[in-house]
C-alpha positions, -999 to +999 in steps of 0.1 A: -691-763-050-684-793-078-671-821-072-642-838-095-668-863-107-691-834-116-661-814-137-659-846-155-694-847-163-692-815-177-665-819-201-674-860-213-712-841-222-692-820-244-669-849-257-642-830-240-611-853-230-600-845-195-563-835-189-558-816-156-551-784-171-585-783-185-600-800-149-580-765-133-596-739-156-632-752-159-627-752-118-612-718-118-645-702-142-668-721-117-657-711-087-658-676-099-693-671-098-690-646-130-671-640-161-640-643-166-608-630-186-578-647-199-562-622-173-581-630-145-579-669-154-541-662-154-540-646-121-562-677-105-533-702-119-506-684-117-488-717-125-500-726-159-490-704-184-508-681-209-511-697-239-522-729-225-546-710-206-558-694-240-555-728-261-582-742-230-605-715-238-602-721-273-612-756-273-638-754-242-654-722-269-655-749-300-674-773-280-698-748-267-688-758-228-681-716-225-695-686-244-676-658-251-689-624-238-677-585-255-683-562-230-667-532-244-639-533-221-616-543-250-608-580-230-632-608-237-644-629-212-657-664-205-686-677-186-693-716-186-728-722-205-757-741-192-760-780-196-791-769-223-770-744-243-758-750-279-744-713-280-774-704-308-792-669-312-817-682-291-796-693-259-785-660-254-785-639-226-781-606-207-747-593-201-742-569-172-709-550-167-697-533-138-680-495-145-662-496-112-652-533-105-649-542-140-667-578-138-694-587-164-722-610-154-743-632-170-784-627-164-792-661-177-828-654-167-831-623-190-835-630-221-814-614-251-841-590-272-841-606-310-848-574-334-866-583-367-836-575-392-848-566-430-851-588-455-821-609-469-798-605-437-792-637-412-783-635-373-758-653-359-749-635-325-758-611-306-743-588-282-761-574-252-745-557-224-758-535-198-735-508-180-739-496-143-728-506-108-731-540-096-746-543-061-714-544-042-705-513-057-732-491-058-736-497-017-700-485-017-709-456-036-738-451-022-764-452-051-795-469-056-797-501-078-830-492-094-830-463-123 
């Protein structure tokens, strides 16, 4: 678990002014220990209001302090980026979303898989995201992790 000096640290390396708002939210994604969405963000503060939830994420996503992840699920969500990540092609990383649970991880240990695109055409993202059980829930349902 952070420390106030270390949520601080955080934001200053991404020339983020601190307000406590912002302080409450990057705390809230850390303590998470996943993604996040706007919803779940809202249900972890229930005091502070939707749009300034939203505005947070907005401005933590400009300075690259979060990444924004599609899962399919129709509800992005948020995951704070390394201290090395400048959110290019070639920071990105594995996605992993659960069916059942419905929480997306990052695998920032597996690499996302850059395909050779013809001539004339430039990447600028890609989206990567595997679909099964997460742990917790495949020992609920009974089912190997492996394929």
């Amino acid at each position: 678990m952070k420390n106030e000096k270390q949520y601080l640290e955080l934001l200053a390396r991404r020339e983020i002014q601190p307000t406590a708002i912002r302080l409450m939210v990057l705390k809230a994604m850390q303590e998470a220990g996943r993604s996040v969405s706007l919803s779940d963000l809202e249900d972890m503060l229930d005091t502070v209001d939707k749009s300034t939830i939203f505005r947070t994420l907005t401005l933590f996503l400009s300075h690259h302090l979060i990444h924004s992840i599609d899962d399919g699920t129709g509800s992005f969500k948020y995951a704070v980026c390394s201290s090395s990540c400048s959110c290019e092609v070639g920071d990105l990383h594995t996605h992993f979303h659960c069916t059942e649970c419905n929480r997306t991880f990052c695998f920032t240990n597996i690499p996302t898989p850059i395909v050779k695109l013809p001539e004339g055409f430039t990447l600028n993202s890609i989206n990567y995201v595997l679909k099964g059980l997460c742990p917790e829930c495949a020992a609920k349902a009974g089912k190997p992790n492996a394929l």
